[in-house]
Chimera marker file (.cmm) of the C-alpha trace (Angstrom):
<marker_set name="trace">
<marker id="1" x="-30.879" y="-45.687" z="-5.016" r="1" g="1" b="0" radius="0.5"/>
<marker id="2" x="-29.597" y="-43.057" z="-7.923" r="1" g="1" b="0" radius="0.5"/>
<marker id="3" x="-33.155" y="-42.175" z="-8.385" r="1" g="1" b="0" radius="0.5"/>
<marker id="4" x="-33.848" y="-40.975" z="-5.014" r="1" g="1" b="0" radius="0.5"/>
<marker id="5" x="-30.759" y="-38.802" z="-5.052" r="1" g="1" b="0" radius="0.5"/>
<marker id="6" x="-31.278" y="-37.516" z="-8.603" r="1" g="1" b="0" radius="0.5"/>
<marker id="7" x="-32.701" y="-34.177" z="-8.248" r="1" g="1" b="0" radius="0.5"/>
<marker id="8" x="-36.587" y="-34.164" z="-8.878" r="1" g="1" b="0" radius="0.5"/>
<marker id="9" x="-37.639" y="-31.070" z="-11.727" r="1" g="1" b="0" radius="0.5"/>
<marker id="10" x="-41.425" y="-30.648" z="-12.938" r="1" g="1" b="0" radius="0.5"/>
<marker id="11" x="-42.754" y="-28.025" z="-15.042" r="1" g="1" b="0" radius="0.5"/>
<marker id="12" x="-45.309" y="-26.640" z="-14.150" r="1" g="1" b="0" radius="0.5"/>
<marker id="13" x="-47.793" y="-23.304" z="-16.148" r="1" g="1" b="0" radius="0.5"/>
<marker id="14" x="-44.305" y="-22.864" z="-18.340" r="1" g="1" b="0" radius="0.5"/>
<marker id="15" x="-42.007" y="-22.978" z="-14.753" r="1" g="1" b="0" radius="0.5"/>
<marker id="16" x="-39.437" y="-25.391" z="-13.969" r="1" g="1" b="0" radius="0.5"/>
<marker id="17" x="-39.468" y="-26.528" z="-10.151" r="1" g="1" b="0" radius="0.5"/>
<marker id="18" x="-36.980" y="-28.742" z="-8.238" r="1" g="1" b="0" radius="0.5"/>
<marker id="19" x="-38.496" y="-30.553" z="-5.603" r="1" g="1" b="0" radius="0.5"/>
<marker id="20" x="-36.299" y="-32.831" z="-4.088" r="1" g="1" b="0" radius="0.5"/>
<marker id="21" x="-37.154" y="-31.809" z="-0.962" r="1" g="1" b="0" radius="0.5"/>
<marker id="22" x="-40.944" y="-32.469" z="-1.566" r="1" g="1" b="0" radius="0.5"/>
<marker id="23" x="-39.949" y="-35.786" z="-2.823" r="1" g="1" b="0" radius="0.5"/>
<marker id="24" x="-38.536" y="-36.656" z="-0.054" r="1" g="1" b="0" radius="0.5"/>
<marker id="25" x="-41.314" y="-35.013" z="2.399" r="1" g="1" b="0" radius="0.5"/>
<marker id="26" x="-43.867" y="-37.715" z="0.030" r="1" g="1" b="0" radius="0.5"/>
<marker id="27" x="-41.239" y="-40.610" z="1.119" r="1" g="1" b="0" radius="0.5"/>
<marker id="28" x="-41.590" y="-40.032" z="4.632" r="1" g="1" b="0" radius="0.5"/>
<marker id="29" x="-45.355" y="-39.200" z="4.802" r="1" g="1" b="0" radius="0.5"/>
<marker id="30" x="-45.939" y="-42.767" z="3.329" r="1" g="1" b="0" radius="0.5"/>
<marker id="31" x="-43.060" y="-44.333" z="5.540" r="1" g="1" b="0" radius="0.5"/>
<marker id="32" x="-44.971" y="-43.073" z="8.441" r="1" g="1" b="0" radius="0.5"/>
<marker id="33" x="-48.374" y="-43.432" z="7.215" r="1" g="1" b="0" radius="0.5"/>
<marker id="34" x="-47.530" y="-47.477" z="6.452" r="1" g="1" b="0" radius="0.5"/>
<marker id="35" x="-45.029" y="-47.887" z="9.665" r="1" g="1" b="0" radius="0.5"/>
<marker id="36" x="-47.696" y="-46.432" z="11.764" r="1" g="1" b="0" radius="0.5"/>
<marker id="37" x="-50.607" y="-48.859" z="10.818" r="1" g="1" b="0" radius="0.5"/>
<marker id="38" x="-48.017" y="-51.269" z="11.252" r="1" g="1" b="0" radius="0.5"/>
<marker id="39" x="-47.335" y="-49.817" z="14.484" r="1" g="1" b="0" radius="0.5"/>
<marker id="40" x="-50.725" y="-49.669" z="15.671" r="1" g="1" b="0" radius="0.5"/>
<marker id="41" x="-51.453" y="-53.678" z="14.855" r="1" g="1" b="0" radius="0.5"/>
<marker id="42" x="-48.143" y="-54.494" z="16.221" r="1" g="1" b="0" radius="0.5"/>
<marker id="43" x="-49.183" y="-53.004" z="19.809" r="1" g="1" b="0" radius="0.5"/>
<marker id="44" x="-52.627" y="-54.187" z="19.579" r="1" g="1" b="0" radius="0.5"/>
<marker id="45" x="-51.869" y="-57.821" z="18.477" r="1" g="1" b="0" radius="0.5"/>
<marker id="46" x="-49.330" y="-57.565" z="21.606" r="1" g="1" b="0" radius="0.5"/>
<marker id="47" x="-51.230" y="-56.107" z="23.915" r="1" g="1" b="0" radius="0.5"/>
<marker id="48" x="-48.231" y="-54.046" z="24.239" r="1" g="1" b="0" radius="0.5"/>
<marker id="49" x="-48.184" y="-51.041" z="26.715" r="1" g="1" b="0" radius="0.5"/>
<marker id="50" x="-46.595" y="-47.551" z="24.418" r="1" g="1" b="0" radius="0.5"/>
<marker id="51" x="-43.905" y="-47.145" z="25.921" r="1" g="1" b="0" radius="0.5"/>
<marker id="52" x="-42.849" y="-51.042" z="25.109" r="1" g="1" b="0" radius="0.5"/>
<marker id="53" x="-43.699" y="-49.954" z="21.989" r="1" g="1" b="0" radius="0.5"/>
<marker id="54" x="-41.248" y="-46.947" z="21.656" r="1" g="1" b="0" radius="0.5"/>
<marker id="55" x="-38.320" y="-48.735" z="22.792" r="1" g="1" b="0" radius="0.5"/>
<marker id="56" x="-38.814" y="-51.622" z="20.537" r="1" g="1" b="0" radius="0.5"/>
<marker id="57" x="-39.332" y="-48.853" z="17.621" r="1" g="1" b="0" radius="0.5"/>
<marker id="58" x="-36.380" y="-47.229" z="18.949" r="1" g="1" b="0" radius="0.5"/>
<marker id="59" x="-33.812" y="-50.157" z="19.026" r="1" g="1" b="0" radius="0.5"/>
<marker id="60" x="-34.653" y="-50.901" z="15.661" r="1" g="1" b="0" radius="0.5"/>
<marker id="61" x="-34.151" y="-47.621" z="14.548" r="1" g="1" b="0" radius="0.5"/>
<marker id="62" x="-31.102" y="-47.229" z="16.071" r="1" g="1" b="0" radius="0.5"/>
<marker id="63" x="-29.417" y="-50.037" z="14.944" r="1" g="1" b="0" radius="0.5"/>
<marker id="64" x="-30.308" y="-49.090" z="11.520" r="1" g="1" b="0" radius="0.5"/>
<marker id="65" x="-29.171" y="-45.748" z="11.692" r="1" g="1" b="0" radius="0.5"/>
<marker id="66" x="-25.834" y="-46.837" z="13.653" r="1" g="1" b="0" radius="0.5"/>
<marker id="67" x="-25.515" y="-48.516" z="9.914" r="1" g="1" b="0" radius="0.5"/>
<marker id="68" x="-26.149" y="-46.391" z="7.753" r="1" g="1" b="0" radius="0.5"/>
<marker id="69" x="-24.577" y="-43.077" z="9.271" r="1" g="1" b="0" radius="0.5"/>
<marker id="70" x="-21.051" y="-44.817" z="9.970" r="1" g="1" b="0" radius="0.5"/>
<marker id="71" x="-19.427" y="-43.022" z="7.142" r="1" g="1" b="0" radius="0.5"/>
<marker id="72" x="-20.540" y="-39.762" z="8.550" r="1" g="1" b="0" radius="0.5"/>
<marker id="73" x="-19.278" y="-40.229" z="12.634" r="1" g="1" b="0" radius="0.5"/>
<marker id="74" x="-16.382" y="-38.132" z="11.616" r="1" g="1" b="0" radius="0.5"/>
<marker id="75" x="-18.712" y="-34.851" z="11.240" r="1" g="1" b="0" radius="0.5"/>
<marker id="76" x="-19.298" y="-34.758" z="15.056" r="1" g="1" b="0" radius="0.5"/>
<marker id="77" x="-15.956" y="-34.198" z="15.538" r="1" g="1" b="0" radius="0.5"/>
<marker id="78" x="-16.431" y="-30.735" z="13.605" r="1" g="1" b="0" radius="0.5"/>
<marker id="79" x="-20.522" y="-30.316" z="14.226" r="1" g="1" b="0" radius="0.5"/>
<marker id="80" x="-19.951" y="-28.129" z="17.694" r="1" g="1" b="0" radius="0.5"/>
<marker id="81" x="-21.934" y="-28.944" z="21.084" r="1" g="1" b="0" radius="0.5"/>
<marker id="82" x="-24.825" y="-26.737" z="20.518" r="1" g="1" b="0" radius="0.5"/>
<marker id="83" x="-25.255" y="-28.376" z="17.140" r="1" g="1" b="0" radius="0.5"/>
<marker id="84" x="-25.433" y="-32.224" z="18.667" r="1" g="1" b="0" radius="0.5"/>
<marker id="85" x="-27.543" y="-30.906" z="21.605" r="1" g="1" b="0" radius="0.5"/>
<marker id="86" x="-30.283" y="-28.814" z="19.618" r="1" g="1" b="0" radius="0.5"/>
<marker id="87" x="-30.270" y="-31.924" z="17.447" r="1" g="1" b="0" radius="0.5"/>
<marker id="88" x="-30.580" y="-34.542" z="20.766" r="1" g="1" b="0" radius="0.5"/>
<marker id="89" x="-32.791" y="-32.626" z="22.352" r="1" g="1" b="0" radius="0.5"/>
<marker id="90" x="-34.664" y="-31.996" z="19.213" r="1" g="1" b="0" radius="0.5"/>
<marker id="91" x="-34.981" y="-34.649" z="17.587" r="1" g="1" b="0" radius="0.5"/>
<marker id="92" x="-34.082" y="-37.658" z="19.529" r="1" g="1" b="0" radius="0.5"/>
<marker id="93" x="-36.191" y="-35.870" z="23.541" r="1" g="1" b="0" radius="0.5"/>
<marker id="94" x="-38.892" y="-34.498" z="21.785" r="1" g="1" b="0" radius="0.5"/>
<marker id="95" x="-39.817" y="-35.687" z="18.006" r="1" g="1" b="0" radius="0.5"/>
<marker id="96" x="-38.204" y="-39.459" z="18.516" r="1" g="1" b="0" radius="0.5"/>
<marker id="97" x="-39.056" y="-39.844" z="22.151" r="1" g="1" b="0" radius="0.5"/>
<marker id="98" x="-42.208" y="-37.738" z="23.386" r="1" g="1" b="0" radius="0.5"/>
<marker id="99" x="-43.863" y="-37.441" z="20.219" r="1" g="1" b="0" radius="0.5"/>
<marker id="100" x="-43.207" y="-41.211" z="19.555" r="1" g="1" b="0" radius="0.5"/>
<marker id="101" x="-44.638" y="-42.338" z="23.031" r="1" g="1" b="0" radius="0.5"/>
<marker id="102" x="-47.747" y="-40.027" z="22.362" r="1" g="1" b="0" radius="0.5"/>
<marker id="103" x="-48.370" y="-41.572" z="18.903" r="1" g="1" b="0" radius="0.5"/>
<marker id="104" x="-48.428" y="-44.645" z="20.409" r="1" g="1" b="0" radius="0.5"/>
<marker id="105" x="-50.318" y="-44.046" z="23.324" r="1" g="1" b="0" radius="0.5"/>
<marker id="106" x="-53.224" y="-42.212" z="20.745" r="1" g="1" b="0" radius="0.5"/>
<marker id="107" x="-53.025" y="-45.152" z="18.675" r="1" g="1" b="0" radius="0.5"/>
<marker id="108" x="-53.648" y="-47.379" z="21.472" r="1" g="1" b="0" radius="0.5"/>
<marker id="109" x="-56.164" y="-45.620" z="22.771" r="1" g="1" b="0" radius="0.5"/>
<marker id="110" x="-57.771" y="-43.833" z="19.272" r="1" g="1" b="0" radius="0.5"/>
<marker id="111" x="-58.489" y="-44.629" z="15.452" r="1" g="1" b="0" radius="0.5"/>
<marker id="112" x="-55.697" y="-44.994" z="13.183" r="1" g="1" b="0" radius="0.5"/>
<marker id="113" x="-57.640" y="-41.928" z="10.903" r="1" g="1" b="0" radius="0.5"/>
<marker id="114" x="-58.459" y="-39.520" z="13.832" r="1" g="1" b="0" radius="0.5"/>
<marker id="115" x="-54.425" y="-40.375" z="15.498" r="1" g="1" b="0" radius="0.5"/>
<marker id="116" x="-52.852" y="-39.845" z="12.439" r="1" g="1" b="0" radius="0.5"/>
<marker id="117" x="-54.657" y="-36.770" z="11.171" r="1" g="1" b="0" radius="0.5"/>
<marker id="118" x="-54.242" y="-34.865" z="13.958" r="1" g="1" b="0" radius="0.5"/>
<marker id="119" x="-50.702" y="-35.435" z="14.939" r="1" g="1" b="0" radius="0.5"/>
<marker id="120" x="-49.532" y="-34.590" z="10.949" r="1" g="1" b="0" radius="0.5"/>
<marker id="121" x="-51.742" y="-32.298" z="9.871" r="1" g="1" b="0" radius="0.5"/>
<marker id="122" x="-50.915" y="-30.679" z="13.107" r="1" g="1" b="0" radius="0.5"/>
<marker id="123" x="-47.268" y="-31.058" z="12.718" r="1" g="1" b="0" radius="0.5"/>
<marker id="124" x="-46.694" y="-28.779" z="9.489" r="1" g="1" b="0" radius="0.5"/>
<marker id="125" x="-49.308" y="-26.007" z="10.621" r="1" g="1" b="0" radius="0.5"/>
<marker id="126" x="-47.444" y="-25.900" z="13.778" r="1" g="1" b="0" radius="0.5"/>
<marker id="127" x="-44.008" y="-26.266" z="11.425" r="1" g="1" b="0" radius="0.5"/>
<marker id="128" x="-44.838" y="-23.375" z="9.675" r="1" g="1" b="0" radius="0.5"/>
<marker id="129" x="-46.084" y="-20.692" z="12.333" r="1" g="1" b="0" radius="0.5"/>
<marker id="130" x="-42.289" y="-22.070" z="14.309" r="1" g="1" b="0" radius="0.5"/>
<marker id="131" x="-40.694" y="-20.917" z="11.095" r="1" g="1" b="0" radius="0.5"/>
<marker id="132" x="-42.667" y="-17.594" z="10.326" r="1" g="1" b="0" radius="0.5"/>
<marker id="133" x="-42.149" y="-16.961" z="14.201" r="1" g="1" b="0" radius="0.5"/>
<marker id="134" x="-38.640" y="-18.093" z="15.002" r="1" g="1" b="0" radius="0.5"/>
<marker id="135" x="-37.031" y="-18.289" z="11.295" r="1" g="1" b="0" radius="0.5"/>
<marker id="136" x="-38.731" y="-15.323" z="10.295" r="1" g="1" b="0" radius="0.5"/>
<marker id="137" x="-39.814" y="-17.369" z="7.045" r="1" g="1" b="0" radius="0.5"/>
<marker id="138" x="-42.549" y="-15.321" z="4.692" r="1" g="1" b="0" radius="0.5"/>
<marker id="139" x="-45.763" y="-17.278" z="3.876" r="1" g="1" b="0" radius="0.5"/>
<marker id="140" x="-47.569" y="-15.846" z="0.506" r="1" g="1" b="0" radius="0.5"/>
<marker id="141" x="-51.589" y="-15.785" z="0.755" r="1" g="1" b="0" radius="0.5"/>
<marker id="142" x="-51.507" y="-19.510" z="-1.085" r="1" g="1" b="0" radius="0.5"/>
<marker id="143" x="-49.155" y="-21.051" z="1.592" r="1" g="1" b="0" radius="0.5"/>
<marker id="144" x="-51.878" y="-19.142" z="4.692" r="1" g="1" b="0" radius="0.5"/>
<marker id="145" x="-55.027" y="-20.642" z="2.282" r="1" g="1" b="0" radius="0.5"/>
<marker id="146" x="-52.773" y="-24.024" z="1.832" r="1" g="1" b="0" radius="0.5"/>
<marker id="147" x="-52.634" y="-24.490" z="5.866" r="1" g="1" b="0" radius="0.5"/>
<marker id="148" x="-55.985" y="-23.062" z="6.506" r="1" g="1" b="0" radius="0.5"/>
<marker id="149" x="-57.056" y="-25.934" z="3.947" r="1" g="1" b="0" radius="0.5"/>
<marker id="150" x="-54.446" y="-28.252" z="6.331" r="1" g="1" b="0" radius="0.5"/>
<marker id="151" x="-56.891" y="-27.288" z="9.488" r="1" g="1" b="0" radius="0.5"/>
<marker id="152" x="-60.143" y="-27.629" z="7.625" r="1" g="1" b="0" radius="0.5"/>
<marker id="153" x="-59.411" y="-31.263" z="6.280" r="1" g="1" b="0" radius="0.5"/>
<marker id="154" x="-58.196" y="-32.293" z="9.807" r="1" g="1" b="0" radius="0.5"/>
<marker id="155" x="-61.216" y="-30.917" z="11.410" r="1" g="1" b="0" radius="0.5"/>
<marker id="156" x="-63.432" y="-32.615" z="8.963" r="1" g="1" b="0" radius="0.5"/>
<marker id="157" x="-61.930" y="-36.175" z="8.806" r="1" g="1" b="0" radius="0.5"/>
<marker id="158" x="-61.586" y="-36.427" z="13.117" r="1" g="1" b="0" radius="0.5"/>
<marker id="159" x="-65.015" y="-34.988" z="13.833" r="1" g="1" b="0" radius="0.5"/>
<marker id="160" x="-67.353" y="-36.198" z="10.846" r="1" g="1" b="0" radius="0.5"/>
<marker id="161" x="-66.606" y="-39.880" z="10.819" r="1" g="1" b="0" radius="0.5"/>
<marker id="162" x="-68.208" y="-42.794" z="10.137" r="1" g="1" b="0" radius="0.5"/>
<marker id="163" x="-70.797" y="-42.861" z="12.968" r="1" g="1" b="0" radius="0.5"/>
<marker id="164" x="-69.653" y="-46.879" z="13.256" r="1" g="1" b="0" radius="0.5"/>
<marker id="165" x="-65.964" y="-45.746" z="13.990" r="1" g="1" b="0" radius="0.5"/>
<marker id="166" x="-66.541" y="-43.460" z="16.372" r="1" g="1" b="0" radius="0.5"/>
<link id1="1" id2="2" r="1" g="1" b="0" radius="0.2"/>
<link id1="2" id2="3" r="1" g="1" b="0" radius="0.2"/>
<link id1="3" id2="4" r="1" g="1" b="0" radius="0.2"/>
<link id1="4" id2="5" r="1" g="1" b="0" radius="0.2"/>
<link id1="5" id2="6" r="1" g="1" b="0" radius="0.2"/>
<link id1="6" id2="7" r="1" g="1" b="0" radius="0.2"/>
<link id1="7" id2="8" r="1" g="1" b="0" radius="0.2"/>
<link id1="8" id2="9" r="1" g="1" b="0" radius="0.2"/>
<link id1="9" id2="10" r="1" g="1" b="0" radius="0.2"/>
<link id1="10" id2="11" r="1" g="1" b="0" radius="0.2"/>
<link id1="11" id2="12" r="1" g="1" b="0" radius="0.2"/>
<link id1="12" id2="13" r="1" g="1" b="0" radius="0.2"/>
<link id1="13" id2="14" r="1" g="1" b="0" radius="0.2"/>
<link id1="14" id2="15" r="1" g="1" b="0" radius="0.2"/>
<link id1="15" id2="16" r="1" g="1" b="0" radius="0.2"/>
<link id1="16" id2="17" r="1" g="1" b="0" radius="0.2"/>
<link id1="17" id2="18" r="1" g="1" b="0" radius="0.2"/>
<link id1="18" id2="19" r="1" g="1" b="0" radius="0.2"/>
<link id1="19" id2="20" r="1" g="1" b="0" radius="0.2"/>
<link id1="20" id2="21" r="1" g="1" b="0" radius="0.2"/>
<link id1="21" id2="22" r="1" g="1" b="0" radius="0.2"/>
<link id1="22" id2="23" r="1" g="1" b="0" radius="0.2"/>
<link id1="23" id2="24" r="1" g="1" b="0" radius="0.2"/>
<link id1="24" id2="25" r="1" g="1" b="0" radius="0.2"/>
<link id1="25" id2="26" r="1" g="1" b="0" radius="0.2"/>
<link id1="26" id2="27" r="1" g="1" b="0" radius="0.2"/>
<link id1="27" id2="28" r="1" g="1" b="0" radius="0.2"/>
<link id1="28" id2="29" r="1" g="1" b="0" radius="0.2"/>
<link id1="29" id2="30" r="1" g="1" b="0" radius="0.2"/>
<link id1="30" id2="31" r="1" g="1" b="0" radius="0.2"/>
<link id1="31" id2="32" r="1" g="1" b="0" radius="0.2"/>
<link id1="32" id2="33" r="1" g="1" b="0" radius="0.2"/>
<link id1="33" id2="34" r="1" g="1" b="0" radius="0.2"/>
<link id1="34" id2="35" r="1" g="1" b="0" radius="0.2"/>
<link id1="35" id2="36" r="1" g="1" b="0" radius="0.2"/>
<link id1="36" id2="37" r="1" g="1" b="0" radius="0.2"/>
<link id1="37" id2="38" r="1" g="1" b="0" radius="0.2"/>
<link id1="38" id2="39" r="1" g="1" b="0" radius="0.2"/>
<link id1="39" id2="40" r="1" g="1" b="0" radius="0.2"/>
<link id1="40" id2="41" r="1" g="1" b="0" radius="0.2"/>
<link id1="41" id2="42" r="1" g="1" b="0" radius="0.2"/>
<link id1="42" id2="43" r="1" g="1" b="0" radius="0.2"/>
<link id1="43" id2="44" r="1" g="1" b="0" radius="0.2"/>
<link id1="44" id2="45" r="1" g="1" b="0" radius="0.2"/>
<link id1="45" id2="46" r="1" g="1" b="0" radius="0.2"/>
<link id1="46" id2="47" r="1" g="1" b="0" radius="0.2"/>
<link id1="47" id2="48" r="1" g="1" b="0" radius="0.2"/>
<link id1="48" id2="49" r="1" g="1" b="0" radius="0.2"/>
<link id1="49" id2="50" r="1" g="1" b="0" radius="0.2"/>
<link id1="50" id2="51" r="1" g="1" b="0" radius="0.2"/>
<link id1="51" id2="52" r="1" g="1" b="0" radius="0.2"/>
<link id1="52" id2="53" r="1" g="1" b="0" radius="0.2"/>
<link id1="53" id2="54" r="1" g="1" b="0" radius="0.2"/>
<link id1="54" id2="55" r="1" g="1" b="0" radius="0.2"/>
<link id1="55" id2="56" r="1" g="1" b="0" radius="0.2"/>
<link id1="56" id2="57" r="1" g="1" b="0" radius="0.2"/>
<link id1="57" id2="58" r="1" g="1" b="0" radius="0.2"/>
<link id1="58" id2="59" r="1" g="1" b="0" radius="0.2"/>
<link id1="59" id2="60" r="1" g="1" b="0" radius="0.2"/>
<link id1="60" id2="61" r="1" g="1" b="0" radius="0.2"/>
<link id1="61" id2="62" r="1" g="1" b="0" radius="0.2"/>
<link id1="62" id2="63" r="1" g="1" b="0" radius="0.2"/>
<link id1="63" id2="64" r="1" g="1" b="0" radius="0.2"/>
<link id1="64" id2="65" r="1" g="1" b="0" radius="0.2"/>
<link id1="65" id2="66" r="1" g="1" b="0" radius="0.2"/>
<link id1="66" id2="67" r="1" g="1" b="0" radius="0.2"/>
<link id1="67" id2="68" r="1" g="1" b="0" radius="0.2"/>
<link id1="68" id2="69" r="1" g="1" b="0" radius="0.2"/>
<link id1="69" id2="70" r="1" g="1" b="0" radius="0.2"/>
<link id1="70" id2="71" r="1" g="1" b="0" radius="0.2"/>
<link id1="71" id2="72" r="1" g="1" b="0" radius="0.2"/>
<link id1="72" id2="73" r="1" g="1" b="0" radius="0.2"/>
<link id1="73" id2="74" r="1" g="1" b="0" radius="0.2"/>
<link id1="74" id2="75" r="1" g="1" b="0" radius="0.2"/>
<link id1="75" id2="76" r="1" g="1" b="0" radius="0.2"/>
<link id1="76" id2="77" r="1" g="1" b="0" radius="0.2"/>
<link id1="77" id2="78" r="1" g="1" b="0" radius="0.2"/>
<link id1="78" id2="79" r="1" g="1" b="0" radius="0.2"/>
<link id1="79" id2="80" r="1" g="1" b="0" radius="0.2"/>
<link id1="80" id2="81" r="1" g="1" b="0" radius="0.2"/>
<link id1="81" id2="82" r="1" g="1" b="0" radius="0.2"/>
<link id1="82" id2="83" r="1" g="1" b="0" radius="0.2"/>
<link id1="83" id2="84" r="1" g="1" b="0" radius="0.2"/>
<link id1="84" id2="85" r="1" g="1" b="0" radius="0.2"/>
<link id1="85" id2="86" r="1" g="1" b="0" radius="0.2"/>
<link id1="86" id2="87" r="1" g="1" b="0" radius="0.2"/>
<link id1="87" id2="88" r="1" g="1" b="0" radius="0.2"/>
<link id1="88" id2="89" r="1" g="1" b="0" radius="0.2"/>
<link id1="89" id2="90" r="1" g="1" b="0" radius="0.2"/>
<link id1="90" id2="91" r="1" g="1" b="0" radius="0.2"/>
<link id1="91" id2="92" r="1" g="1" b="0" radius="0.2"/>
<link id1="92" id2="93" r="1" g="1" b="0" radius="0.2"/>
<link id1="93" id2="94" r="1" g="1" b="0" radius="0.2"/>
<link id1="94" id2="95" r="1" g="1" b="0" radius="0.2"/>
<link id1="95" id2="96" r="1" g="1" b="0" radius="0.2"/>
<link id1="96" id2="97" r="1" g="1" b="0" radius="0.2"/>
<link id1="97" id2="98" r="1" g="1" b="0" radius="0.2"/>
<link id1="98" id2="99" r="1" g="1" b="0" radius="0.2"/>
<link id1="99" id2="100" r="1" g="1" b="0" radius="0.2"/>
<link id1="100" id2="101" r="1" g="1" b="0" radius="0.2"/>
<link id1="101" id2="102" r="1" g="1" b="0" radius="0.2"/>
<link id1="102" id2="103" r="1" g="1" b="0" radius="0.2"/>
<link id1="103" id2="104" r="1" g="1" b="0" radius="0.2"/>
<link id1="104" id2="105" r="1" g="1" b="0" radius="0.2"/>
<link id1="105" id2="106" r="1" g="1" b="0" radius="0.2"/>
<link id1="106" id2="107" r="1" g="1" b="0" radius="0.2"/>
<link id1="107" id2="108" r="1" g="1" b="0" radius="0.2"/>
<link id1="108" id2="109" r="1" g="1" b="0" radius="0.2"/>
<link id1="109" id2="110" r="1" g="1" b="0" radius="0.2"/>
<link id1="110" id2="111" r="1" g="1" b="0" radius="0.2"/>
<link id1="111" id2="112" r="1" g="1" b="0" radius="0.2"/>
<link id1="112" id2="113" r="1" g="1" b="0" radius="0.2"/>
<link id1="113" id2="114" r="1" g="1" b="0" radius="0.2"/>
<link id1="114" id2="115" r="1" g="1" b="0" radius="0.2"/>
<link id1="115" id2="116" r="1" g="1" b="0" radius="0.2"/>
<link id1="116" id2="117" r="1" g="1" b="0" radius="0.2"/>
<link id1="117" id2="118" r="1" g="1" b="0" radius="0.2"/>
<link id1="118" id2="119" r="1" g="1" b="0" radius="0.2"/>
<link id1="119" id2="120" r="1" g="1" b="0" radius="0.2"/>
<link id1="120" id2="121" r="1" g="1" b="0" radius="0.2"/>
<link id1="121" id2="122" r="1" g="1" b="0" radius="0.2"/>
<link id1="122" id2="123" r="1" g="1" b="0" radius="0.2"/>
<link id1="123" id2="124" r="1" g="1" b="0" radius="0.2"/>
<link id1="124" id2="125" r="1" g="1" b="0" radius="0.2"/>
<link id1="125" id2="126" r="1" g="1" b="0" radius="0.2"/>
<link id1="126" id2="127" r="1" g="1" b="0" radius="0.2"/>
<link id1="127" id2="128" r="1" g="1" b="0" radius="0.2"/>
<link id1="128" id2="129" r="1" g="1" b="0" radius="0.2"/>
<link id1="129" id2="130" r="1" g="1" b="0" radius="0.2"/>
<link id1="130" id2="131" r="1" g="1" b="0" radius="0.2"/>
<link id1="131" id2="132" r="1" g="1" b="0" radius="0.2"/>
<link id1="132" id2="133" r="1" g="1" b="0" radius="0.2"/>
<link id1="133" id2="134" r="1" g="1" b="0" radius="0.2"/>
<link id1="134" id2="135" r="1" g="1" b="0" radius="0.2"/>
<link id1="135" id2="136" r="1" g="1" b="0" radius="0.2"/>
<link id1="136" id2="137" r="1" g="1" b="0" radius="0.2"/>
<link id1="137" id2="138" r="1" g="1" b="0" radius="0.2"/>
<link id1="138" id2="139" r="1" g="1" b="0" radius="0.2"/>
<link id1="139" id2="140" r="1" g="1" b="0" radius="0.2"/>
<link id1="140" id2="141" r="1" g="1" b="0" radius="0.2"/>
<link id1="141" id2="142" r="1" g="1" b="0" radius="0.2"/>
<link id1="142" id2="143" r="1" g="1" b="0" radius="0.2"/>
<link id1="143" id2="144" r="1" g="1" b="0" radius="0.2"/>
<link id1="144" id2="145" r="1" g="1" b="0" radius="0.2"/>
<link id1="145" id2="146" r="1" g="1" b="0" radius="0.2"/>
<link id1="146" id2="147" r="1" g="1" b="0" radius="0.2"/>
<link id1="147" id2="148" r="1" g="1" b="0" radius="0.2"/>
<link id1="148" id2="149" r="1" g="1" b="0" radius="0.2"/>
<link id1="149" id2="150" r="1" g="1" b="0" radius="0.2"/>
<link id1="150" id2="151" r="1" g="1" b="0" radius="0.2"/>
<link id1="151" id2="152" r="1" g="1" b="0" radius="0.2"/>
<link id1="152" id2="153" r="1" g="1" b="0" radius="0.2"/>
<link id1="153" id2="154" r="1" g="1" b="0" radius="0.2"/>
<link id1="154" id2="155" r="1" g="1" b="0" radius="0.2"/>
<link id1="155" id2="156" r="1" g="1" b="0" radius="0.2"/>
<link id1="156" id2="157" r="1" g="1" b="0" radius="0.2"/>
<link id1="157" id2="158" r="1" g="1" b="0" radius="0.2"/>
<link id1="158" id2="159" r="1" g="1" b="0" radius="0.2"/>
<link id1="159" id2="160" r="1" g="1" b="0" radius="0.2"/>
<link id1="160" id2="161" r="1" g="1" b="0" radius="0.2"/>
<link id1="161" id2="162" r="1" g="1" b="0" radius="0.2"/>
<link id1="162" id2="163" r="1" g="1" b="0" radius="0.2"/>
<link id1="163" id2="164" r="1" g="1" b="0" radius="0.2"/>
<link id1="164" id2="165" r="1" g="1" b="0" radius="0.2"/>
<link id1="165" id2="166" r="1" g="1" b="0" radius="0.2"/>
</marker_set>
């Protein structure tokens, strides 16, 4: 567990970078990328509807989470309403419940490689133009060819496949 909180560095042309954020974003893509495959056999094997799906994702995530944040319940006290709302609403509405239930219901209903590409290639192209937008973040003309790359690859893996997948 040290490892993963040990602060990532790489040098790169002569620069030294920290990335434990990117580290992090690389844990979750193939947490997702494995639970979702999982996911996907799990609801087919079961003949399970996606919304039976969600809630059994849900209760499992829940209870793990009730776990492993325990030490941290005290910071609601101090977070402030709008904080726990944005995050509810957020989060727990629209990522964890909506988004959840329409994964499922595309991975009932769609390829595992046409599902998943969309919904996270899509997610950090719409990520991005949300933060240049609302955060007012500035993209350089690498990050605009990085995302225009993003499109491109999603484009080309849903609409030229396999002509036995589709």
């Amino acid at each position: 567990m040290y490892l993963l909180l040990e602060r990532q560095r790489v040098d790169f042309a002569g620069k030294e970078y920290e990335l434990q954020a990117e580290f992090y974003a690389v844990l979750t893509a193939i947490c997702w990328a494995v639970g979702s495959l999982m996911e996907k056999t799990g609801i087919r094997l079961g003949n399970l509807t996606p919304v039976m799906g969600t809630a059994i994702r849900t209760v499992f995530s829940l209870t793990l989470l009730a776990f492993l944040s325990y030490p941290y319940w005290s910071e609601l006290r101090s977070a402030g309403a709008k904080s726990i709302i944005l995050v509810a609403a957020g989060g727990g509405v629209l990522a964890g419940g909506l988004g959840i239930l329409f994964l499922y219901t595309g991975l009932k209903h769609g390829h595992i490689s046409s599902v998943m590409t969309i919904a996270f290639c899509l997610t950090p192209v719409l990520g991005v133009i949300l933060g240049v937008l609302v955060l007012k973040e500035k993209l350089s003309p690498l990050q605009v060819a990085g995302i225009v790359l993003c499109i491109t690859g999603a484009a080309m893996t849903v609409f030229f496949r396999h002509p036995e997948s589709a």
